[in-house]
N, C-alpha and C positions, 0 to 999 in steps of 0.2 A: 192641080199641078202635081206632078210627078214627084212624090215624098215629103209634101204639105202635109201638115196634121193640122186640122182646124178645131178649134173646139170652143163652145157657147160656158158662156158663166152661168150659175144657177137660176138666173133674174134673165137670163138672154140680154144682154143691154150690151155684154162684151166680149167680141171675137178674138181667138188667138189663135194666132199662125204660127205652127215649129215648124221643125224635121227631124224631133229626136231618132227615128229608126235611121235617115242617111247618115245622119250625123254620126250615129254607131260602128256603122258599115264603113265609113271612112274613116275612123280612129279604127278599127281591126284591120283595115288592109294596109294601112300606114305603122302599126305599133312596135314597129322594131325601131321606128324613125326617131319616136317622145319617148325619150330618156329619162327624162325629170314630170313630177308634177309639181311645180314651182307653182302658181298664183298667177294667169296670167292678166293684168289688167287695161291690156286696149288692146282694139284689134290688128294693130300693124307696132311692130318695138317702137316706142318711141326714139323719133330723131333718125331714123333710118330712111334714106331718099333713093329706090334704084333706080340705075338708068344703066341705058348700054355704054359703053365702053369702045365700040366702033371695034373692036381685037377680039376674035372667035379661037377660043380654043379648045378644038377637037377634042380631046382627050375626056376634058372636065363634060364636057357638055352629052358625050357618050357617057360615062359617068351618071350622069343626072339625071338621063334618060333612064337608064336601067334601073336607078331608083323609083322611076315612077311620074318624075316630075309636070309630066303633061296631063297624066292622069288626075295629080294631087290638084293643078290649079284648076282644070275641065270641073272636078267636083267644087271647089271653093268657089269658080263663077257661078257655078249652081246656086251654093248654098246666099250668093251677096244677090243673087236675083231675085231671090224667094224669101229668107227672112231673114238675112243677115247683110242689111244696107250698110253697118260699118266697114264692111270689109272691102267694099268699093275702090279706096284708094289703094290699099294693098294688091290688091287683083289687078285694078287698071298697072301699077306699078312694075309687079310681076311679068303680065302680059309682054307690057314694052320691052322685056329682056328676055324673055323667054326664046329667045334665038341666039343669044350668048348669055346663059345660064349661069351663075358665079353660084360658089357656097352660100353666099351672102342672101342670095335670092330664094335658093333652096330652105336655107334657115328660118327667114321670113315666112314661109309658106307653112315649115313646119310650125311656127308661132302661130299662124293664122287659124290650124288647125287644133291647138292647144284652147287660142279661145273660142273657139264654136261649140269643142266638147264641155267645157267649164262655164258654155253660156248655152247649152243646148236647150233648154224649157226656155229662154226669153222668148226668145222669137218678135213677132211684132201685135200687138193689139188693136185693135179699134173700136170704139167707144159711141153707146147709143148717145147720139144727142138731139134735142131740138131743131137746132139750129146749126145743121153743120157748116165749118168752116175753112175753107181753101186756103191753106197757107206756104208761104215758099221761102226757105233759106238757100243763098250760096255763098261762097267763100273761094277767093282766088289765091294763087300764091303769087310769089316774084320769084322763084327760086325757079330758073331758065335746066332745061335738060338740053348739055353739054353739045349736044350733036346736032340738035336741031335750035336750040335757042327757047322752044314754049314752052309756056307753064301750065300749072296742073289747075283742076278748079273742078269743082261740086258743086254739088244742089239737091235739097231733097226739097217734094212736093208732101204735103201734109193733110188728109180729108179724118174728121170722126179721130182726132187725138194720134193717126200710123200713119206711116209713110205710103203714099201710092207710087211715088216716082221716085226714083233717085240713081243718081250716075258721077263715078269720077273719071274726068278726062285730060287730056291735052286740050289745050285752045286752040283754036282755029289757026291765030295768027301768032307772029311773034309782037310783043307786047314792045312799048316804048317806055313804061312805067308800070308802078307801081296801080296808077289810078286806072290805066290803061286795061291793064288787066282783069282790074276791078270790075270794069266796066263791058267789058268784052264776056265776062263770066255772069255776069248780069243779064247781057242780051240773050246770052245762050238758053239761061235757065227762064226766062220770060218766054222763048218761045215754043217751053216745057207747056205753060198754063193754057 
């Protein structure tokens, strides 16, 4: 994969996946943008929910363009496809607005890119085992996006201790509850396995 670094542990028992070279490359084309090297500790600000706003305004959105902003999240889908599955929600979040682009959004994206560079050697590992084992978490929300009514919902698939699958999206339908969507987030991620 196009700016994967793979590398074997001394015992070969355990694989790791970066990108420190993209990851560089995109903190130099972005470094007028990170201001601060604060500490960042999750990959999307906590407590932060974008959504569109239904109100396009030309001016900001030229603006954000000329910053770059299609460029900055084109590389972040990259980097949540390849070894940075926390950034899933953020990107999925991103995306949905990225036709009426807010500060708020842009901000977000530059946080996004703060923690990849402060997390760039994690990346994802996988682990020799005996016995490997197929595992699946997802997690729905209740918290409706303004416009359309759905909510958000994940799932990562699990083989050898890394993730092989994972995606944050909108749901299919609009939800009746809470359980509802629980459930609907379920189905989706069941038909991952």
């Amino acid at each position: 994969m196009l700016g994967v670094q793979a590398t074997w542990s001394a015992d070969k028992k355990t694989l790791k996946l970066t990108m420190p070279g993209q990851v560089d490359e995109l903190v130099k084309e972005f470094a007028e943008h990170i201001k601060t090297v604060r500490k960042v500790t999750a990959p999307m600000p906590p407590g932060t929910f974008l959504q569109r706003t239904g109100v396009k305004n030309d001016t900001k959105l030229k603006e954000l363009l000329d910053r770059g902003i299609l460029s900055l999240l084109g590389s972040l889908l990259w980097n949540s496809r390849n070894c940075f599955p926390g950034l899933s929600i953020g990107v999925s979040q991103l995306s949905s607005v990225i036709s009426e682009p807010t500060e708020e959004a842009w901000n977000c994206a530059i946080h996004m890119l703060r923690y990849i560079n402060q997390n760039r050697d994690v990346g994802i590992s996988f682990h020799y085992t005996e016995k490997p084992n197929l595992a699946g978490y997802f997690d729905a929300s209740n918290k409706h996006h303004r416009l359309d009514g759905k909510c958000q919902y994940g799932y990562v698939m699990t083989l050898c201790g890394g993730p092989i699958s994972w995606a944050s999206k909108k749901l299919g339908h609009v939800g009746i509850s809470s359980s509802h969507n629980e459930y609907m987030g379920l189905a989706a991620t069941c038909k991952k396995t």
